[in-house]
C-alpha positions in Angstrom: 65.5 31.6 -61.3 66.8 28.1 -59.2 63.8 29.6 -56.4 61.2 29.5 -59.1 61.8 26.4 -60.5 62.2 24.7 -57.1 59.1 26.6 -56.4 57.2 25.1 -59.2 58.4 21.9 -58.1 57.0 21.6 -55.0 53.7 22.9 -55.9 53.8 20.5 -58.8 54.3 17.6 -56.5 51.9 18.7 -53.9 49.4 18.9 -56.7 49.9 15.5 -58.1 49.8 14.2 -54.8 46.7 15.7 -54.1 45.1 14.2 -56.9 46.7 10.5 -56.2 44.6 10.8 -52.7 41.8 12.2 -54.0 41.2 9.2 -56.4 42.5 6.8 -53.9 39.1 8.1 -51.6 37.1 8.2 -55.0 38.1 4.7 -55.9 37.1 2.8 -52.2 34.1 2.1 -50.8 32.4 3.1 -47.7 32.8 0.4 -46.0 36.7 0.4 -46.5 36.7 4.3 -45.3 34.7 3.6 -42.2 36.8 0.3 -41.7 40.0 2.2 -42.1 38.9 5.2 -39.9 39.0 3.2 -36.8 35.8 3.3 -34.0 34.4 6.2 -35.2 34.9 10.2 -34.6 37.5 10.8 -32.1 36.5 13.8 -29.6 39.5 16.1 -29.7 43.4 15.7 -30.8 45.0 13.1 -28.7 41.8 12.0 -26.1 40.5 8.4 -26.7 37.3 7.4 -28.5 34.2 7.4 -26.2 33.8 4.1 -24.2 31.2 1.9 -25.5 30.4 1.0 -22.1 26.7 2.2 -20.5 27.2 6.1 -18.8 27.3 6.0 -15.0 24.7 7.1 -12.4 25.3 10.4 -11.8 26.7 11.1 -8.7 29.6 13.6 -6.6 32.5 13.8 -9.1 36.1 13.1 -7.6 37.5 16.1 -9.3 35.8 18.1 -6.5 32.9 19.5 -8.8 29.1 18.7 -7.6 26.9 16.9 -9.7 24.5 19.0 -11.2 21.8 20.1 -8.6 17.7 20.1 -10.2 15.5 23.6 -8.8 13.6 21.1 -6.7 16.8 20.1 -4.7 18.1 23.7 -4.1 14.7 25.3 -3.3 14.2 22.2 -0.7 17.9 23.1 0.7 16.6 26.6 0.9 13.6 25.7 2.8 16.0 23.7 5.7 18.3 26.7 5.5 14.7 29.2 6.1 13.8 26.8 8.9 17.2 26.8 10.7 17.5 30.6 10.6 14.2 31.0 11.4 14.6 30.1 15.1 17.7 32.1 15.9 17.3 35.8 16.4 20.9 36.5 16.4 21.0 34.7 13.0 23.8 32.6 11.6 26.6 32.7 9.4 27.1 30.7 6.5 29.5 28.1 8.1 27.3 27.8 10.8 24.7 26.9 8.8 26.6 24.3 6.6 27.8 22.7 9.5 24.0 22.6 11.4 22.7 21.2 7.9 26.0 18.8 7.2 26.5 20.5 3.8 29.5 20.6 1.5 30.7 24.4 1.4 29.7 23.8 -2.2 26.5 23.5 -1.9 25.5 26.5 0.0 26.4 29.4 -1.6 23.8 29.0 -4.7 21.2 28.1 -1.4 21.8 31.7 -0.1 22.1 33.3 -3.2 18.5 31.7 -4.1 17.2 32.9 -0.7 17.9 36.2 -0.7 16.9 37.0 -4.2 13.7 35.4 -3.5 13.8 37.4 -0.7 13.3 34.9 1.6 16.2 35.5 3.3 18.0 38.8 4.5 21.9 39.7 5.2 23.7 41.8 7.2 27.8 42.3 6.8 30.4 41.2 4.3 31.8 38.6 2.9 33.0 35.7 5.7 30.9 37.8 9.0 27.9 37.8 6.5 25.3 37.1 8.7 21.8 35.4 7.4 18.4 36.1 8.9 14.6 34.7 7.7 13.1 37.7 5.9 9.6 36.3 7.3 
């Protein structure tokens, strides 16, 4: 009996208080809800509000990630990478390619992966002795 009636208590109060903010928001004004909610939407539980501040250039992120590469810029990397294999007979390896064309090690794996599925290039071995040929 004590657990009902402490039962009916609380939802009693949690009702009443409900109510009390309910016409507390009914009762204001826009202007003093968007005052009182501070800069605006906030992006996720504890992360600041979004700088006012103009975005930035795009450009190679210090968190190690590349900045977002368009299909011209990879099919032009794959044309240098077609060229470069293109005069060696033996073929080349990815490292040695990234270090003839001065790329990140980033960079060349969606190059290669472009190439041979537009079979532009060919491969021969596995995984590190890979070995990269021009398919024409």
């Amino acid at each position: 009996m004590r657990l009902m009636s402490l039962r009916t208590n609380l939802e009693s109060l949690a009702s009443d208080f409900a109510a009390a903010v309910l016409n507390a928001i009914r009762g204001a004004s826009l202007e003093e809800l968007l005052a009182d909610s501070g800069s605006g939407a906030r992006r996720g539980p504890g992360r600041p509000p979004k700088s006012s501040a103009a975005p930035a250039a795009p450009r190679a992120r210090k968190s190690g990630r590349l900045a977002r590469r368009s299909p011209e810029q990879i099919a032009k990397a794959l044309d240098q990478v077609v060229a470069l294999v293109k005069g060696k007979k033996d073929g080349l390896r990815a490292e040695q390619i990234r270090d003839s064309l001065k790329m990140q090690s980033k960079e060349l794996p969606r190059v290669l992966q472009e190439g041979l599925a537009k079979k532009k290039l060919k491969s021969k071995g596995q995984k590190r002795a890979t070995t990269y040929f021009s398919a024409g």
